[in-house]
N, C-alpha and C positions, 0 to 999 in steps of 0.2 A: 504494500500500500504506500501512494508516495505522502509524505511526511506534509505537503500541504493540505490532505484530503484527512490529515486525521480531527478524530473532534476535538473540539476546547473539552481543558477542564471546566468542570461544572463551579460554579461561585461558591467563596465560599460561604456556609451560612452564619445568619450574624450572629448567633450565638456564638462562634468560633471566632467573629471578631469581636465582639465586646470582652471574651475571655482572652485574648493575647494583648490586648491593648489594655485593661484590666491588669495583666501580668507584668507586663510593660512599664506600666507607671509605678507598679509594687514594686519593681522592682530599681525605679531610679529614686523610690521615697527609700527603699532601705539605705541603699548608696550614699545618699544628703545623709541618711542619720549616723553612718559612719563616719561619712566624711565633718560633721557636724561635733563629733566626740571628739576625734584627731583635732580639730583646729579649737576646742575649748580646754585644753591644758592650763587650768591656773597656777601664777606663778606667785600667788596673794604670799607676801611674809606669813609663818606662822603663828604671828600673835596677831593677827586680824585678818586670820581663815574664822569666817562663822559660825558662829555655835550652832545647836541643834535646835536652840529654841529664838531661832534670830527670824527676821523678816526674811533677809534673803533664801534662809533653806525652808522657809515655808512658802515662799513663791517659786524655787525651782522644783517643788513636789507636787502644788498644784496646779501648777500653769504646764507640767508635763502632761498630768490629767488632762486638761483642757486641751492642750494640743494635741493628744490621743485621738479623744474624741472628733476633733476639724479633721484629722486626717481620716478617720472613719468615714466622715459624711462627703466629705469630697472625693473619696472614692467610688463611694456608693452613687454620686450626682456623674461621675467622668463619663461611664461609660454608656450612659444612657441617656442623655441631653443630647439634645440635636443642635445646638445652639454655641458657636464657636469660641461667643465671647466668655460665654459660664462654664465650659470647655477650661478654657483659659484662663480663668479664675483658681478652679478646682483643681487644675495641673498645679498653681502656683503654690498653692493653701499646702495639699498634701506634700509637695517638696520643701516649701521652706519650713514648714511647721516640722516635719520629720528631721532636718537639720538641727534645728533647736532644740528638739526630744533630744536629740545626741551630745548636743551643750551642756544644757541643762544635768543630763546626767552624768555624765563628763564631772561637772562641777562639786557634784556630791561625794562621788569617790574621791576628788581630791581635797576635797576638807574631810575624810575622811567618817562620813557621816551615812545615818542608814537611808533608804529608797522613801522609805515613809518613816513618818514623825506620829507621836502617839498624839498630839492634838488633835479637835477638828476642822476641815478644811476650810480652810481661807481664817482661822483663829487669829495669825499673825497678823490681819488686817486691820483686828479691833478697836488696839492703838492711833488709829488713823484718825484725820478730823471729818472725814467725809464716809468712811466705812467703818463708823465702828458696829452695828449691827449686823458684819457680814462675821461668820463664825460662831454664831452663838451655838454654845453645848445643849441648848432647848431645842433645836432647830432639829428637822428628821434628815436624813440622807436627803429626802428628797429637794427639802427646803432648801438646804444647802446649794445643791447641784440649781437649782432653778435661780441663787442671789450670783451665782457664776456666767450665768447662760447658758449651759447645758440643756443640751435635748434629753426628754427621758425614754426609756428603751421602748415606749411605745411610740414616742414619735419619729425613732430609729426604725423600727417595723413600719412604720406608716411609710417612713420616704422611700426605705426598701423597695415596699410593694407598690408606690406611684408610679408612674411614667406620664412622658409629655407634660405639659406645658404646668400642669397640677405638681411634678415633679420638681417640675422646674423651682415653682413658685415657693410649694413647699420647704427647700433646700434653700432660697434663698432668704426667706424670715426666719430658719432655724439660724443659720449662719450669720445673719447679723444681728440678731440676738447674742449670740455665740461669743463676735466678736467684742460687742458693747460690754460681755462681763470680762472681757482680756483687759479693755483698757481702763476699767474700774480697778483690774490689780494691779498694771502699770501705775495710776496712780498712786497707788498705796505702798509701790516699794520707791516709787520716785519719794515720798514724802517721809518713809521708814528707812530706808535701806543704803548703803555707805559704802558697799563694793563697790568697784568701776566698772568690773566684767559684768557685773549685773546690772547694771544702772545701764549700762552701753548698751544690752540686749534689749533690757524694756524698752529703751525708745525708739530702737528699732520696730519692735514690734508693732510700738502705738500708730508709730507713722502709718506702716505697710496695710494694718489692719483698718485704721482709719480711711485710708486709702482705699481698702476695698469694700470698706459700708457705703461708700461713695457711688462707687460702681453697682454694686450690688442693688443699691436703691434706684439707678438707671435702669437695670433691667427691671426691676418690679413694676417699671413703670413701662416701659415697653411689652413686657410680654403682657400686663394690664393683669396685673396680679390683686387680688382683693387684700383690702385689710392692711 
């Protein structure tokens, strides 16, 4: 048979591409989180490596959580958006945030300190003049997780099982919720916290995340998202 007579392969089906491209991105978010540990070596003298009960190691344990989670959801929005710019967003979120999971913990091994702290989450913020009601020991997990911005695992299973434009929309009021309780903690280590390696990251992050409530509230408005 001659070689121009034979048939095409058949396409492949999108299942197959949402899972390599899926695969894809998992695997350039592992790579940033490496590459993110390698480049956060602190050289802090040891009489002002942070205690356990400091501001700064209670924002590198919870704002690892928090960046857990964005990379969760941004995974979950990649490969099922038909839509280039929140495509772009989501690529951006899961790489840089999985960087800074690798700082951040980075950070903790080298003040030689544990993964978790026996306080409750965001407790170190109480101090604060603008958050001291975030961390109350009263407060349930859930309470907690919702003065963060965190999605709860039901509205994780909800964007799961959305598609189109509902997906779309969904993913972006989780995420700038999301975002809004990031730079509620930036605030609070900007106003507690005396490291430079930490102080330098928050305001990275205020910026970048600021930046994308920005965008993100463009698309709500294009794709004519309610609420």
């Amino acid at each position: 048979m001659d070689s121009s007579t034979l048939p095409a392969e058949p396409p492949m089906p999108r299942w197959q591409k949402v899972l390599a491209v899926t695969v894809a991105v998992a695997t350039i978010a592992a790579a940033a989180f490496a590459i993110g540990r390698f480049s956060a070596f602190d050289s802090t003298p040891a009489a002002q490596v942070p205690l356990d009960s400091s501001a700064e190691a209670g924002f590198a344990r919870d704002m690892q959580s928090h960046h857990q989670q964005a990379v969760e959801m941004a995974m979950i929005i990649y490969p099922k958006t038909q839509d280039a710019d929140l495509r772009a967003i989501a690529y951006d979120i899961a790489t840089a945030q999985s960087a800074q999971l690798g700082q951040m913990q980075q950070w903790l091994i080298d003040w030689n300190l544990p993964a978790y702290g026996s306080a409750p989450a965001m407790r170190w913020m109480a101090s604060s003049s603008e958050h001291s009601g975030h961390g109350d020991p009263a407060l349930t997990p859930e309470e907690l997780n919702a003065q963060m911005g965190m999605a709860t695992d039901e509205q994780l299973k909800q964007l799961a099982a959305a598609s189109g434009t509902a997906a779309d929309c969904q993913f972006l009021e989780l995420m700038i919720r999301h975002h809004e309780g990031a730079i509620d903690m930036v605030d609070a280590i900007e106003e507690l916290g005396s490291n430079a390696n930490v102080l330098d990251l928050a305001g990275k992050m205020a910026a970048t995340q600021t930046s994308e409530i920005s965008a993100m509230q463009s698309l709500q408005s294009r794709f004519g998202c309610s609420g």
